[in-house]
N, C-alpha and C positions, 0 to 999 in steps of 0.2 A: 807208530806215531812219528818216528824219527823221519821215514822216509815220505811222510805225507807232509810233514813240516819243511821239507828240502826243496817238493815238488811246489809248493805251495810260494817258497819265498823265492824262488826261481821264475813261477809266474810272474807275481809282482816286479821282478827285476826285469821282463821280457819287454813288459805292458808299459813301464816307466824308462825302460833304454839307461837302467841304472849296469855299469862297464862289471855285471859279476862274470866271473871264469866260467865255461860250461865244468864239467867231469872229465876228468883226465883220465889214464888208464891205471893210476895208482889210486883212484879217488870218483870211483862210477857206480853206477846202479847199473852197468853192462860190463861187469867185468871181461878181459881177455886177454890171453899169451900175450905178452910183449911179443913183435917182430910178425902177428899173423898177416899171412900174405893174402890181398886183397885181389883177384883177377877182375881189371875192370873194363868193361866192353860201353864206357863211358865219353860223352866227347858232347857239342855243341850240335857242329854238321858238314865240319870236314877234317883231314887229317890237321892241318893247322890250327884246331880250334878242341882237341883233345888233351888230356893232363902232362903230355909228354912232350917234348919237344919234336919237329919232324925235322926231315933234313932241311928243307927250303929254305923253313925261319931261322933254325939253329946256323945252317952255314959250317963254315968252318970251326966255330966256336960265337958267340954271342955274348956280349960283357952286358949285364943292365946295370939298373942306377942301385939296385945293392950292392956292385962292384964284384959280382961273382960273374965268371964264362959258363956259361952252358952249352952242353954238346945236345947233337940229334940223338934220341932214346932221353937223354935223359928228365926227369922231372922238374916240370914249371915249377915257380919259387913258392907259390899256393900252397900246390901239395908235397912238397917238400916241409913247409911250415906244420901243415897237417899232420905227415908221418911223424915230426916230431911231437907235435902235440897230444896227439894220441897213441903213439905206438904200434900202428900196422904200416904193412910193407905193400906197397900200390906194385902191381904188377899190368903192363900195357897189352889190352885185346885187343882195344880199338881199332875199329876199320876202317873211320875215319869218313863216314857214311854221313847221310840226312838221318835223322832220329828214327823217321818209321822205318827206311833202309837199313839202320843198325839192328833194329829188333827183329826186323824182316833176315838177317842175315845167320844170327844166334839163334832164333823162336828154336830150330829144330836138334840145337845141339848146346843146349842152357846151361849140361851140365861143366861145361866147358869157362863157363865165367861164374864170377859171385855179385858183380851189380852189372846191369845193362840201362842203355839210355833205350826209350819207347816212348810212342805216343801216349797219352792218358787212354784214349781208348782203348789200343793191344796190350797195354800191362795189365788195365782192369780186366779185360776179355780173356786175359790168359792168367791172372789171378785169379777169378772163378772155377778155371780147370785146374788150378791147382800147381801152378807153375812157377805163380807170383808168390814173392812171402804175404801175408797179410802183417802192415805192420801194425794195424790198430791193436793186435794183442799184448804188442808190447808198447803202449804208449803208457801204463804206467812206471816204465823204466824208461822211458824221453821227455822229462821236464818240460824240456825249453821248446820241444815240438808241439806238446799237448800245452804249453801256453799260448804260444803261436795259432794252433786251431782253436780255442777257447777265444780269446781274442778278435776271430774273423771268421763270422761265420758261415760266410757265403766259402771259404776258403776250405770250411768242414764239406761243406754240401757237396764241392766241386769235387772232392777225390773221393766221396763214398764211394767205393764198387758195389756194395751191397747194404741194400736197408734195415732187412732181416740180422744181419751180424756188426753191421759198421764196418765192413770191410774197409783196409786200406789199402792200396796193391802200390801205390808208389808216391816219390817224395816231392810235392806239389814245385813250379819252379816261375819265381817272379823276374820280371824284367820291370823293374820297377812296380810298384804295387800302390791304389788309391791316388791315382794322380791320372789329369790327361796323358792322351799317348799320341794321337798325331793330331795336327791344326794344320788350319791354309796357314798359306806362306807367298809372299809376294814381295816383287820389286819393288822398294814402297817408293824410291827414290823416282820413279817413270810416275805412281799416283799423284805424286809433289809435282811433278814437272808439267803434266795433264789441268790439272783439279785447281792449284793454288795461286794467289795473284790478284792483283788487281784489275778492274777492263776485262777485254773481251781476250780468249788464247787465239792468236796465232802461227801460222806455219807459211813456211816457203812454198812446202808440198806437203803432200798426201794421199792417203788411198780414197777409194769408194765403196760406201760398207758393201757387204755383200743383201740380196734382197731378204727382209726378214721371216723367219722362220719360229721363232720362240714368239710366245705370247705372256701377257701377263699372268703370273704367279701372286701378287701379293693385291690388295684391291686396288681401284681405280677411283675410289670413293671415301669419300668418310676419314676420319681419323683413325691412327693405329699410337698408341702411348706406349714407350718404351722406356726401361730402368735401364741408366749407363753410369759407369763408373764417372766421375769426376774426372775432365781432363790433368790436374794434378793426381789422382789417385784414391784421394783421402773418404770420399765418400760416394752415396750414391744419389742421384735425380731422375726425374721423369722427362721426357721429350715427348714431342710427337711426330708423325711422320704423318703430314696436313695431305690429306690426297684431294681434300674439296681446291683445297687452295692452289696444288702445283699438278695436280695429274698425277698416269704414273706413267714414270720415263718412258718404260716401255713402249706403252700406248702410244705415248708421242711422237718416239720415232719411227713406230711401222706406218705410223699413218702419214709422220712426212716424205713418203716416198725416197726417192733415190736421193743420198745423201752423203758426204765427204766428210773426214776424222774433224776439221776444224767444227765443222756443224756440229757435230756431234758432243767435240765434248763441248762445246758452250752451251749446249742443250741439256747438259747434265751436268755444269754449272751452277744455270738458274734454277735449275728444280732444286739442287742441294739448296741452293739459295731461298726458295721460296717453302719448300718440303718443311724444311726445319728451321723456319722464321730467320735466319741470318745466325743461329746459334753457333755454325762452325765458322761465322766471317769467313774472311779469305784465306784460310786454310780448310778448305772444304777436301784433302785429302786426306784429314781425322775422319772423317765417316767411316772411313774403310782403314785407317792404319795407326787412328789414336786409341789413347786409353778409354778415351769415349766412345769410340767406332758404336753404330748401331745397322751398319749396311743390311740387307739382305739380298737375296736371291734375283730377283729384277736390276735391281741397284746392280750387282754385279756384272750384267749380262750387257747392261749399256759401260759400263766402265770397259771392258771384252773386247765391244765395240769400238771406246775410241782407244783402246790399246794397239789392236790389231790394223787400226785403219790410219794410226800414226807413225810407224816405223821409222820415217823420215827424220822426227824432231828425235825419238827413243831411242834412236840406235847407228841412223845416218844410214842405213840401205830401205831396200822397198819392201819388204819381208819380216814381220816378228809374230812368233807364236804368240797365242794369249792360257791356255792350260795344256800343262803339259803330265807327265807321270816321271818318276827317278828315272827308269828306264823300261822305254816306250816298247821297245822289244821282247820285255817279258814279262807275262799274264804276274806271275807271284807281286809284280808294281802296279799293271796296268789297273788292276782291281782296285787301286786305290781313288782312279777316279769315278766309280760307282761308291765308295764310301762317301766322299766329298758330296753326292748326287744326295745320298742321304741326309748328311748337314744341312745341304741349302735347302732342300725341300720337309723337311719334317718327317720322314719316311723313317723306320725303325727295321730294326734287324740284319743292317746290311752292313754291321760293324758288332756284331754279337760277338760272344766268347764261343760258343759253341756255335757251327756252323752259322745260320739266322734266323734263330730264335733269338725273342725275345716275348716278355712277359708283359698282356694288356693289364686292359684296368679290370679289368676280369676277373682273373687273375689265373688265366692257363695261360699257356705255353702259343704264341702262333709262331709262325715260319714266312718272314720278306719274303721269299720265294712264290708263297700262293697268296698274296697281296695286291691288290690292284691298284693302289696307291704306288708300289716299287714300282710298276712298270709305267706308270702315269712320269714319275719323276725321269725315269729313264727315257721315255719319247721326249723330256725337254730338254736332257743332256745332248740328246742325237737333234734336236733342233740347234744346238746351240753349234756340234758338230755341224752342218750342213752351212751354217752361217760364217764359218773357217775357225770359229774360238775355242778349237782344238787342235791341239799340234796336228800337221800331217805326218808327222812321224807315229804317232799314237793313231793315226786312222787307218796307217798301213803296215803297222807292225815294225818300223824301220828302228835302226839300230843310234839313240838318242838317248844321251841320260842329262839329268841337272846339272851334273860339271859342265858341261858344253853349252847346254843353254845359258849357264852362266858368263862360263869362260868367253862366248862369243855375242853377248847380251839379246841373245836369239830369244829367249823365253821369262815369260811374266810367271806363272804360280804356277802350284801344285800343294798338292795336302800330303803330309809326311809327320815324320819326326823330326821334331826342334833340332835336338845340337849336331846327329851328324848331317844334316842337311844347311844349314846357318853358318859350320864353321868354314863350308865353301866363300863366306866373305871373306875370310883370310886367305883365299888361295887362287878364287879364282874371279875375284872382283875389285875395281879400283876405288878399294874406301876413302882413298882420300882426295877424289874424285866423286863423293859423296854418292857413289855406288853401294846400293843397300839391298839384301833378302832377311826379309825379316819374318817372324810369325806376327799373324795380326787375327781380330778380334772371332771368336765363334759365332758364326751371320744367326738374323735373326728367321727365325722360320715359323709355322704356324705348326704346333704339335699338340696333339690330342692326347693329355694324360687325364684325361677324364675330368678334371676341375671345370671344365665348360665343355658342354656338346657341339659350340661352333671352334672348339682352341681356343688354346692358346700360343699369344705370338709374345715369342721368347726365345733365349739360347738356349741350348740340349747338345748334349757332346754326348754318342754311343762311346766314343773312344776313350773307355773308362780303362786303368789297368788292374790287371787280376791273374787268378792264376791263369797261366799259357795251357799249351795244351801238348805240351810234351813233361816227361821226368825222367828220372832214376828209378827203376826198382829192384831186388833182391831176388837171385833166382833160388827157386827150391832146391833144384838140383844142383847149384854149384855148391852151395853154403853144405847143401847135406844135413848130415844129424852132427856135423861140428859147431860144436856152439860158440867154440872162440869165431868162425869165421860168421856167422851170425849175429852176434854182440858187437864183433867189429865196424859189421855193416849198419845195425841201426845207431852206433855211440855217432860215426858217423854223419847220419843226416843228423840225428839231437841235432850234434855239437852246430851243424849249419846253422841251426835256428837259434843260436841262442846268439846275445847280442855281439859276446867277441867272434862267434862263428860269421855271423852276419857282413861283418867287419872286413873280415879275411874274403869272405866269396866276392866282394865286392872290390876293396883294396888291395888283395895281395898282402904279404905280410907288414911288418910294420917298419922294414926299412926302404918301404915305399912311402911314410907316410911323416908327413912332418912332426918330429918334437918338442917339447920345452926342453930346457936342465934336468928337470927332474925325472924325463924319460916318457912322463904323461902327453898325450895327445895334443895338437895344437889343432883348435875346433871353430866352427861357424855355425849358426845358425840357419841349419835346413828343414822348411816347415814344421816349425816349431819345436826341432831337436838340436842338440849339440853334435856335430859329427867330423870326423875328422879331417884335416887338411890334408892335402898331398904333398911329399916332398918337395921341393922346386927340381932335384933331376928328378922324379919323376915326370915333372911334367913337363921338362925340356923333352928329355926321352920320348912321352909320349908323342910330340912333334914330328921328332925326329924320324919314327921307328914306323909310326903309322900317321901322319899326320892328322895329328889333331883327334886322331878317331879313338872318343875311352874303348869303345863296344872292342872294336878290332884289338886295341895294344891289349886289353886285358884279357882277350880271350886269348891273343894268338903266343904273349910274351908271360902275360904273371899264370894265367890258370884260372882267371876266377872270372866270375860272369858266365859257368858254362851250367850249370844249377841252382838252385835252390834260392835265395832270394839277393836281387843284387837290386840296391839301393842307387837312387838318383843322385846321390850326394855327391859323389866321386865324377857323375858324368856329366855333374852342374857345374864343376868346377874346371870341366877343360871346355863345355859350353864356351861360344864367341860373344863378345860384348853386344854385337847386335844380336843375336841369339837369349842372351839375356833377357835384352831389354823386353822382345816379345813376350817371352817368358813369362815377363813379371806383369805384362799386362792381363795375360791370360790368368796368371796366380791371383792377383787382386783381384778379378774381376767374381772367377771363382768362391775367393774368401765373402767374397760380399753378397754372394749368395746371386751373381747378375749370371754367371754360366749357372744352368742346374745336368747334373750327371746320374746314371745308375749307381746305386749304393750297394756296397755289400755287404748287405745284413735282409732281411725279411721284410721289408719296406711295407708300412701302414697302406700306402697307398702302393699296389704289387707292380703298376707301371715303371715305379722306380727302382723294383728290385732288377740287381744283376742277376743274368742266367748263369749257372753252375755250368763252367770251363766242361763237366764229364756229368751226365746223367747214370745211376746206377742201372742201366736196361740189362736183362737175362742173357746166355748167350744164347737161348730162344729165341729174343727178341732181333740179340744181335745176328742170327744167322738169316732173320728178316731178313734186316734193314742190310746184309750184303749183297743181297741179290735187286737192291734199287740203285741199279748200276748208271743208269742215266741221269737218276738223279745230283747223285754223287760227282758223275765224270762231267757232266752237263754245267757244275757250276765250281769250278775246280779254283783252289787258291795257288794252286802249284806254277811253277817256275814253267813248266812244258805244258800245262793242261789249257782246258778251255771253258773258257767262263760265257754263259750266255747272256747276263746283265752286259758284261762288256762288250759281246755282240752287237747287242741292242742300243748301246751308244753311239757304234759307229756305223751300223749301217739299219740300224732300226728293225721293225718287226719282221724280219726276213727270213727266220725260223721257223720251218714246219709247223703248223700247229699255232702257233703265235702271233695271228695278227694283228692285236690289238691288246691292250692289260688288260679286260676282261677276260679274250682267250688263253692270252697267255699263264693266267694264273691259273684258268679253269685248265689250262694242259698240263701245267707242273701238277697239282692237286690231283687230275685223274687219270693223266696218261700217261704220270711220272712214278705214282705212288706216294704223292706227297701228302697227300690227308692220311692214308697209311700208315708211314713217317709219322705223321707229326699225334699219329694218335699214341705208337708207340711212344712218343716221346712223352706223352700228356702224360700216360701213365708214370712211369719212370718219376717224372717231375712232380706227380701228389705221392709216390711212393717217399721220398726225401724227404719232401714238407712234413709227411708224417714222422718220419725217422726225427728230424728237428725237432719237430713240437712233442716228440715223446721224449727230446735226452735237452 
């Protein structure tokens, strides 16, 4: 009773973010030797991003803002904090690898280390053969973890390896968790200087759009009524977007023939003018950058237009990109603008937790891949490509990333993450020159979650966050039949999850982190919790050391952010003031229920539920699903690989087999193996549901 009383008021403390202590090593339900040594083949995804210092970042020695020098070998201030707090001795494997490379490195000599980083997949796959610990056996000895999965249940769902036993094979790892993760992001300050004003816009000069290629996407007719947040914030209204009365832009400008950027944008002026009765007056670049914003997909394709075709007034040469990607030269970015293709079109699965699946209203499992809608939205990204509203550096693979488009005001958007994308206002843009990137509003698109059989037109964000699809897990064979090195490794993740653990993965210890007098936390208000402030050196430091970047200072200098759950609170608060502000449009809009997202829990309505980051499949199934080599290499997120949606962006259906989204899905589905695929996965997927609805 004692110990169910402990577990129990542990939960409550987890679920309420009430500051109780996990178990120490004098005081656990995992007891172990003081000083056990921990061999840990642990890290992010390079040697600088492992628990150890390397030489490059250490240097000659390294002073941070806890006034301590650190040398190359020795332990980030993290886990240094850790070894004290629990009592084992961290010993460095690390190879300083990508996660599947690290597991790939150790798979054949396990017994060599006692926790290893791997994807969710290979730990689950190699904790079925018996290689992994299973930790669910001892989840009644990890409180703060078995409240954490009690708590979230898509979060249980994702790490089962097996249904039959609940297997766990490794320790789930958030980068943020229930929150969006990437939004468009735009120059809002060139939309103001386009869209806003009195009279008609002119220019000295300008370009000639190119002949049009995209066609309308949203109707041509009839009214569409949308929910927008209140330009103060405070509430929410309905609009409309009057197609009887203004046309749609689109339409208007393929039919006026050959046409110049001034044409252009007063063309898309009046329509904002007449579209939405005078409701943005003359600041009609709120459609697209206010709290109100209700753009969509058309909308933005003429805004594209007069971007690309104004260079002259936006930048003073004859050249500016209109979408671009972080860096145009490699696939692990370039796929971000097939997610984006997703957004604007209503398309689903091309921003899933697990490959692209995603769950209809059905309530099985399909796969973006053999979707004739993906590849519908994809032929109008490669329209939009053909019409130049795509960097050339992104159509030819050239070497361009957002610093430069910023630094040289060469480029308008791209869809990413918030702060370390935004805090390039500080570095490489003239704010007080009212040079601005900012995040702006989720476009509205027509999505079919079942509540109407024609859609609905509304905001949807895939880009939900949840667990990743890498972890930590515990090797059999390192741990062995010693149970102090065992106990060590599960007190361990516990301790991650519980809330002062949580603290630490995230902040670093706590002379990173600002206090009162009395030693207790100086705190803010982060969706709807108290959380802690940061030192001010720390966050000189972080300037300093990594500019601006939490992800980097905290991976490469404290040690934390390399597992298990790292909180937004810490990287909201080295977030840029313009970085904020979008932020908080997208927060608001969100709370008001005007963004709707995948939830994680078992959603009434199953379109809403989040797919499980890892499906429990057999290594039957898995030794399938290795040999669907094309389909796997065919649509790659990797930094080297090759993605055929982003093929099909830039040079359209030019792929064997694929000349058209009908073909094209009917060849991933039968000349890829993707119905195959996705039946394995069907299965997999009512096996869990069952597991759920039985515990």
């Amino acid at each position: 009773m004692k110990k169910l009383t402990r577990v129990l008021a542990v939960m409550l403390a987890v679920m309420l973010m009430i500051p109780v202590f996990a178990a120490t090593a004098e005081e656990t339900l995992l007891p172990f030797a003081a000083g056990t040594v921990l061999r840990m083949a642990t890290g992010y995804n390079s040697a600088k991003t492992g628990l150890f210092f390397d030489a490059d970042t250490a240097g000659d020695g390294i002073t941070l803002a806890d006034g301590k020098t650190y040398h190359s070998g020795d332990l980030k201030p993290t886990w240094v904090a850790i070894q004290d707090k629990l009592g084992m001795v961290f010993e460095d494997k690390y190879q300083g690898n990508s996660t599947s490379n690290e597991f790939k490195f150790w798979k054949d000599q396990l017994d060599q280390v006692d926790m290893v980083s791997g994807t969710a997949s290979a730990l689950s796959e190699n904790g079925e053969a018996g290689k992994i610990v299973n930790i669910a056996e001892y989840l009644d000895l990890m409180p703060n973890f078995a409240a954490y999965l009690e708590g979230n249940p898509i979060v249980r769902l994702s790490i089962t390896g097996n249904v039959e036993t609940g297997a766990i094979y490794f320790s789930p790892y958030f980068d943020g968790v229930d929150d969006i993760e990437r939004m468009p992001l735009m120059r809002t300050d060139w939309v103001e200087i386009l869209l806003n004003g009195e009279g008609e816009f002119t220019a000295e000069a300008c370009n000639v759009l190119a002949a049009p290629v995209y066609t309308p996407y949203m109707p041509t007719e009839g009214k569409v009524e949308i929910d927008v947040v209140t330009k103060d914030g405070t509430a929410v209204e309905t609009i409309a977007k009057n197609y009887d009365a203004a046309g749609n832009i689109i339409a208007q400008m393929n039919e006026a023939g050959e046409i110049d950027g001034v044409t252009a944008v007063n063309m898309l002026r009046t329509y904002i003018d007449v579209a939405y009765d005078g409701y943005y007056g003359t600041n009609r670049a709120d459609l697209f950058i206010g709290q109100n914003a209700a753009w969509d997909a058309d909308e933005l394709v003429a805004l594209l237009r007069c971007v690309v075709a104004n260079p002259q007034t936006l930048n003073g040469t004859d050249k500016v990109q209109g979408l671009f990607s972080r860096e145009d030269d490699n696939n692990q970015r370039r796929i971000d603008m097939f997610r984006l293709a997703g957004t604007l079109f209503g398309v689903r699965g091309l921003e899933s937790r697990q490959d692209y699946l995603y769950v209809g209203t059905d309530g099985m499992l399909h796969d973006g891949r053999q979707e004739v809608a993906t590849y519908e939205a994809l032929a109008r990204m490669n329209a939009m490509a053909q019409e130049g509203l795509i960097s050339e550096a992104f159509l030819t693979g050239a070497s361009e990333k957002t610093a430069t488009y910023l630094e040289n005001d060469m480029g308008f958007m791209h869809y990413d993450y918030n702060q370390t994308q935004t805090i390039l206002n500080n570095t490489k843009l003239d704010t007080a020159a009212g040079e601005k990137y900012m995040a702006v509003m989720v476009p509205v698109a027509r999505w079919f979650d079942g509540t109407n059989e024609e859609g609905v037109f509304m905001r949807f964000t895939e880009s939900w966050r949840s667990v990743k699809t890498d972890g930590w897990g515990i090797s059999v064979a390192g741990v062995g039949d010693d149970q102090d090195k065992l106990y060590a490794c599960l007190a361990l993740i516990d301790f991650a999850y519980s809330p002062e653990g949580q603290i630490l993965m995230s902040y670093g210890p706590d002379a990173f982190i600002k206090t009162n007098d009395d030693g207790s936390y100086v705190t803010f208000n982060f969706n709807g919790k108290e959380m802690p402030v940061i030192a001010d050196a720390t966050f000189a430091e972080l300037w300093a050391k990594a500019g601006g970047n939490y992800t980097n200072y905290a991976r490469y200098y404290l040690g934390s952010t390399l597992s298990f759950v790292k909180s937004q609170a810490f990287e909201y608060q080295c977030t840029s003031e313009v970085g904020k502000e979008g932020a908080g449009h997208l927060s608001t809009a969100i709370g008001f229920g005007i963004i709707k997202h995948p939830l994680l829990e078992v959603a009434e309505n199953p379109w809403y539920t989040s797919v499980p980051t890892v499906l429990p499949t057999s290594k039957a199934d898995n030794d399938i699903l290795s040999t669907y080599t094309e389909l796997s290499e065919s649509f790659s997120g990797g930094k080297g690989g090759v993605n055929y949606f982003v093929d099909i962006i830039v040079n359209g259906f030019a792929v064997p087999g694929m000349g058209d989204p009908e073909e094209a899905a009917s060849y991933v589905a039968n000349d890829m193996y993707g119905a195959q695929y996705l039946q394995i996965k069907q299965y997999a997927y009512e096996d869990i549901l069952s597991f759920y609805e039985g515990n």
